[in-house]
N, C-alpha and C positions, 0 to 999 in steps of 0.2 A: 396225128391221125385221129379221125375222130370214130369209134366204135359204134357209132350210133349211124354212119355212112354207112348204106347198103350196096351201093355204084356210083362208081363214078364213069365218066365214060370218057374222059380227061385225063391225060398224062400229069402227075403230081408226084411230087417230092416229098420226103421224110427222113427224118435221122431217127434211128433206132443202132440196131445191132443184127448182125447174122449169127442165128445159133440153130438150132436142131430139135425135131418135136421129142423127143423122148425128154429131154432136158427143158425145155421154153424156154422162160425167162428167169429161171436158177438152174445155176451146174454145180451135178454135185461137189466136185473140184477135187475128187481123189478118184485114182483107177482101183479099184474092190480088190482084182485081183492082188495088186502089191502092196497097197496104199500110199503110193506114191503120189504128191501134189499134183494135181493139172492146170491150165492154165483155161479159159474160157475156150482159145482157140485148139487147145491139146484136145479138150473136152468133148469139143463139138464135131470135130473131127473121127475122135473116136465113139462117138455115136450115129455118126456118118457110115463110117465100117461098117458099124454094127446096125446096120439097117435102117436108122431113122432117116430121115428127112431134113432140109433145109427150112429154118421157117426165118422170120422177120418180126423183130420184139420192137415194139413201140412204147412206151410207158405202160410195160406189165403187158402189155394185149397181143398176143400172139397170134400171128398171121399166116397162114400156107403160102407158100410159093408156087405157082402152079407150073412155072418153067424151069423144072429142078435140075435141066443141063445147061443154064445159063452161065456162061462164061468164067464169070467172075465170083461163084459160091463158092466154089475152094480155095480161092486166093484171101477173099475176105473171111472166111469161117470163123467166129470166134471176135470179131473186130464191130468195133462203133462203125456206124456206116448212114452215110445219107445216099438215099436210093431213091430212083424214079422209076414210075411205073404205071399202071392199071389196078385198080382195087375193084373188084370184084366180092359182093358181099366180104367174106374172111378171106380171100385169096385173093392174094399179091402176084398179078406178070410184073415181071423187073424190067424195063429198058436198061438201066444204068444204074451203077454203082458206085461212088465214090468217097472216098477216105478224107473223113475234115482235116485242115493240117493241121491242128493242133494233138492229131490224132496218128495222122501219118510219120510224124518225127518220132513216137516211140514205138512204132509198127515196122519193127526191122524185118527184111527177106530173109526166107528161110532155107 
C-alpha cells in the first residue's frame, strides 16, 4: 500500500496484519496488570476489550478500518493477513480477508 494514495475507488488487495489503534504497529507484548507474556493476537484482543479499535498495519503505516463489525476482525486479530477492500484517504473498508498459508499452518483455532 502506498501512503501517498488518497483514494482509490477500486477494490485492492494487501498483506499486512490486523491489530488495534491503541497498539498500531508495536504491541506491547505483556498485560501491566500481571506481567504476563502476550501474544500479538492476546494483545490485540485485549485492547479490543478495552476499547480500541481494529486497524490494518501495512509496512509500519497504520490504517482505520471503517467497517469495525466486519466479519472476520475477531477471527484474524493479531494475524498476518492479506485483505481486500476500499482505501479511502487512511481508512480501509475490508471486503475480504485472508490467511497466506504459509501463515495459516501456524495459526491454530482457538
Amino acid at each position: 500500500m502506498n501512503p501517498a494514495v488518497v483514494k482509490t475507488e477500486t477494490k485492492q488487495s494487501w498483506p499486512g496484519k490486523i491489530s488495534d489503534s491503541m497498539c498500531g504497529a508495536t504491541h506491547r507484548k505483556r498485560d501491566f496488570a500481571t506481567g504476563l507474556k502476550l501474544s500479538d493476537r492476546e494483545c490485540t484482543m485485549f485492547c479490543i476489550k478495552g476499547g480500541a479499535q481494529y486497524v490494518f498495519v501495512d509496512n509500519g503505516h497504520v490504517y482505520k478500518i471503517d467497517n469495525q463489525d466486519f466479519v472476520g476482525l475477531p477471527e484474524h486479530a493479531g494475524h498476518s493477513a492479506d485483505v481486500s477492500g476500499v482505501l479511502t484517504g487512511d481508512s480501509l473498508h475490508i471486503t475480504t480477508i485472508d490467511i497466506p498459508a504459509h501463515v495459516a499452518e501456524v495459526v491454530a483455532p482457538e
